[in-house]
N, C-alpha and C positions, 0 to 999 in steps of 0.2 A: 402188849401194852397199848397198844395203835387201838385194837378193838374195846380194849378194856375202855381206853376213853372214849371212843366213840359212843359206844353204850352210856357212861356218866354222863356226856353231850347229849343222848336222843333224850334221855329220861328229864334233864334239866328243862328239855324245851318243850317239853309236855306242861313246864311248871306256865302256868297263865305268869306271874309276876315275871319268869324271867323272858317269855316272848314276848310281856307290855314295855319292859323295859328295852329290849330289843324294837321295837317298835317307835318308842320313843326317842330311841339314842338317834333313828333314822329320820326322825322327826326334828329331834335338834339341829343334826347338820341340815336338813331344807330349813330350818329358822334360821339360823347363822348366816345360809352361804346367801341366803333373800336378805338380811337384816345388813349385811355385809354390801352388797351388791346398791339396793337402796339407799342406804346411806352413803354410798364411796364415790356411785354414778350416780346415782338420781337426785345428789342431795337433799333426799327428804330426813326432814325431821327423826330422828330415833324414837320418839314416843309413834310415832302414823308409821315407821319402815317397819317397827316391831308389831304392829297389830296387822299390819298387810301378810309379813312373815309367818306369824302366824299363825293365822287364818287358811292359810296352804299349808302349813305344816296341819295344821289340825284335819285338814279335808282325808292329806293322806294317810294320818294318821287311822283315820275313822276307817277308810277302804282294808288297810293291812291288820288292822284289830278287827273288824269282822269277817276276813277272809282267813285270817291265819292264828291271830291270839284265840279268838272265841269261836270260832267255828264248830268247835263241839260244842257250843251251850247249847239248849235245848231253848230258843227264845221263843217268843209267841206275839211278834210284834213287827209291824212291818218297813222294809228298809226306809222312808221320809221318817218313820215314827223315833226308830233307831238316830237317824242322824239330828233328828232334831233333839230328843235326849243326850244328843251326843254334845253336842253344842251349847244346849242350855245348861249343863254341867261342867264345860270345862271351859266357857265364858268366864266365868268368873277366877281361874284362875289363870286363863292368858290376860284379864286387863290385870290383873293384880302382877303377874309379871309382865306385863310393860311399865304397869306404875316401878316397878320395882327396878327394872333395866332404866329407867327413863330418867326417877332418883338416884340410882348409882352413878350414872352419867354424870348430871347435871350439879346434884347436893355432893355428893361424896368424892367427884371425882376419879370414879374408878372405868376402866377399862372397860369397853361394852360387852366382849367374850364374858370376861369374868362376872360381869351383872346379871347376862343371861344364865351362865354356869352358876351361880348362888338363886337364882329366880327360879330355876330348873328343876334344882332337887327341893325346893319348898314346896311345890306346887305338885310332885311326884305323888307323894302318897293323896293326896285331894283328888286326883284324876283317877288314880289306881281303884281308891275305894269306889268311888261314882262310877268308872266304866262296868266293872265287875260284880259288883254288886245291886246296881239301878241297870243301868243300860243294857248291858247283854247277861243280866240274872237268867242264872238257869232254872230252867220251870223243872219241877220234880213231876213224874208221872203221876202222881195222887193232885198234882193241882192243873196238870193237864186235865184229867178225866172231869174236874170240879166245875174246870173253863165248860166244858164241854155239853156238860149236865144243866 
């Protein structure tokens, strides 16, 4: 049984979605425990702790998805080129989840975990499609040889 799952485990983490998600989940807790940390000690602002948070979460984000998520793609593009598509894509949905942590806060009065945990999964599939498919798209050998030519 032990090997049986281990086997269902290797083959799941071959899946790009569940090692972005894995990726991400490691991502959240460095946004949380910064967003945490900044707000609790540094009394800063929730709208500025969550873009600081962030913004480290996304760096590391960027190192563990192109070392481990995508490391098989065949990219053709080089690491500043990589992270600056990394960034220009998932920009817009870290300010849209600060706006969104920042209005749960503030408008709704809701709990800052659970802001970021509803800002999280909205902004999940937006990042997923844009890394995998823009940012570390994999080059097909027929458009390799194309580059080449």
């Amino acid at each position: 049984m032990f090997v049986y799952a281990r086997g269902k485990l290797a083959h799941a983490l071959k899946l790009d979605f569940v090692r972005f998600c894995i990726v991400g989940g490691m991502g959240f807790l460095i946004n949380l425990s910064l967003l945490t940390v900044l707000t609790k000690v540094g009394k800063l602002n929730v709208f500025i702790a969550q873009l600081i948070s962030a913004e480290i979460a996304l760096f590391c984000n960027f190192i563990l998805h192109h070392n481990w998520t995508y490391k098989e793609n065949k990219v053709q593009k080089t690491i500043p080129s990589l992270l600056i598509q990394f960034h220009a894509t998932s920009w817009p949905a870290i300010i849209g989840s600060s706006l969104m942590v920042g209005a749960g806060v503030s408008l709704l009065r809701i709990d800052k975990i659970e802001a970021l945990i509803a800002s999280s999964i909205i902004t999940l599939v937006w990042n997923f499609v844009w890394s995998k498919y823009v940012v570390w798209r994999n080059v097909t050998e027929k458009e390799i040889e194309e580059i080449a030519s």
